[in-house]
NUPADO-348196 format. One record per residue (C-alpha): chain; x, y, z; residue in three letters; residue number from 0. Coordinates in nm, 4 decimals. Last residue first. Layout:
REM NUPADO-348196
<node chain="A" xx="X" yy="Y" zz="Z" res="ala" n="NUM"/>
...
This chain:
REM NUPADO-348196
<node chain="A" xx="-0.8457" yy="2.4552" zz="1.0141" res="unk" n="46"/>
<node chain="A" xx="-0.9759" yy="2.3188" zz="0.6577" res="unk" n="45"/>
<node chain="A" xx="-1.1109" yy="1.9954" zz="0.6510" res="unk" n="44"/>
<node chain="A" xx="-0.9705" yy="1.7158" zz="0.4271" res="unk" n="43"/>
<node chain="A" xx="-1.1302" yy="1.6061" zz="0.1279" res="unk" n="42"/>
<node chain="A" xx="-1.1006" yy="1.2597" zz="-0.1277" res="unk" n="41"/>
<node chain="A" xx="-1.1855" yy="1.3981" zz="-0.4436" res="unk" n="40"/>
<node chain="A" xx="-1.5122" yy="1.2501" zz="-0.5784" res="unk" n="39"/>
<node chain="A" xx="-1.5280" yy="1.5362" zz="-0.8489" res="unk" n="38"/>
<node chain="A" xx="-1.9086" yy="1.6510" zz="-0.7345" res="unk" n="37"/>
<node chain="A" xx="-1.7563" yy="1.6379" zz="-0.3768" res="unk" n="36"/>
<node chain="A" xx="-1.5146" yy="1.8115" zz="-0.4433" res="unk" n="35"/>
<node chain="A" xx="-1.7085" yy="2.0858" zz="-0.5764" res="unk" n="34"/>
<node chain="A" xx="-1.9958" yy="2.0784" zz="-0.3041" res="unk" n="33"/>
<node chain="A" xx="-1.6854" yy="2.1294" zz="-0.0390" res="unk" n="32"/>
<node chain="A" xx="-1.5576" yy="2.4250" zz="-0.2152" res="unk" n="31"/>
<node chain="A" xx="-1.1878" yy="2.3767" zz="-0.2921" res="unk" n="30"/>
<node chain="A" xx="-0.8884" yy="2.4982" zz="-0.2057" res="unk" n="29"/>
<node chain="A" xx="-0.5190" yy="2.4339" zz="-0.3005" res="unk" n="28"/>
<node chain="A" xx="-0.2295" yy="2.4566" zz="-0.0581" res="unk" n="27"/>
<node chain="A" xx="-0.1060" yy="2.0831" zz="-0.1037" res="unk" n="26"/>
<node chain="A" xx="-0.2619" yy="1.9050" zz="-0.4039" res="unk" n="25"/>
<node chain="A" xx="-0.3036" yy="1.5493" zz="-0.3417" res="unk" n="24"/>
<node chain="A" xx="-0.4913" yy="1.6303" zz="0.0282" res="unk" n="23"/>
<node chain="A" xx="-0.7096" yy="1.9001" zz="-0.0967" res="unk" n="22"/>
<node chain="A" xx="-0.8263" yy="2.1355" zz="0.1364" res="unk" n="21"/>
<node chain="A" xx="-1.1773" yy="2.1927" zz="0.2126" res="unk" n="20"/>
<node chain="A" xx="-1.4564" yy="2.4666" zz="0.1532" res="unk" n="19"/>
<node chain="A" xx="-1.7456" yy="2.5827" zz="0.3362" res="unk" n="18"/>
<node chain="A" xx="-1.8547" yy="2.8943" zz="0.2214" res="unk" n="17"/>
<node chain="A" xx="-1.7993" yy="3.1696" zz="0.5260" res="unk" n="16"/>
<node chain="A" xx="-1.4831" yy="3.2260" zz="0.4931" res="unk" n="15"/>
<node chain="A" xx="-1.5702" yy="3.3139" zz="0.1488" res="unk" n="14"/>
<node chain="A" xx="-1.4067" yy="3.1176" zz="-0.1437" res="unk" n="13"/>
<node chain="A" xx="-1.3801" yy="3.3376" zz="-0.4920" res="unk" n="12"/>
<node chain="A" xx="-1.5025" yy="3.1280" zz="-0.8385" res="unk" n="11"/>
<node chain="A" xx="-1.2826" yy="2.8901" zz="-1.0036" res="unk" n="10"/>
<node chain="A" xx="-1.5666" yy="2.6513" zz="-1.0101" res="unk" n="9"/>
<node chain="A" xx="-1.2752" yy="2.3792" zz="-0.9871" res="unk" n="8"/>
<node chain="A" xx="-0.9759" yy="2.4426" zz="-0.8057" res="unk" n="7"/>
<node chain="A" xx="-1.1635" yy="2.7010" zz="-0.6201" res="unk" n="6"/>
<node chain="A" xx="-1.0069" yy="3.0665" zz="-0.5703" res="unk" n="5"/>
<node chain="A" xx="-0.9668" yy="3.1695" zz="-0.1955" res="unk" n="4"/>
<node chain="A" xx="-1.0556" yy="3.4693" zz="-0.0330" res="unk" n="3"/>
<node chain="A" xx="-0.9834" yy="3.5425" zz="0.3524" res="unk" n="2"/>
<node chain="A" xx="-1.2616" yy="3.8249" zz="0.4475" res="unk" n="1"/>
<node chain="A" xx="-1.1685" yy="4.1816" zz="0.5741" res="unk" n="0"/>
């Protein structure tokens, strides 16, 4: 079974197989990558 994740912003379901970041000022939230990046939040890779 796939991990699922809500985005922060789209709110839509993260795949593992979207890529998606953590977000440094908000520990434990997700975040597609293309989403942060359209809200120039600084991003840190997910493990």
């Amino acid at each position: 079974m796939p991990i699922l994740a809500v985005c922060d912003y789209c709110h839509k379901m993260i795949d593992e197989k979207d890529k998606s970041v953590n977000e440094p000022h908000t520990p434990g939230h997700i975040a597609h990558l293309t989403c942060a990046q359209k809200h120039n939040i600084p991003t840190v890779p997910r493990k």
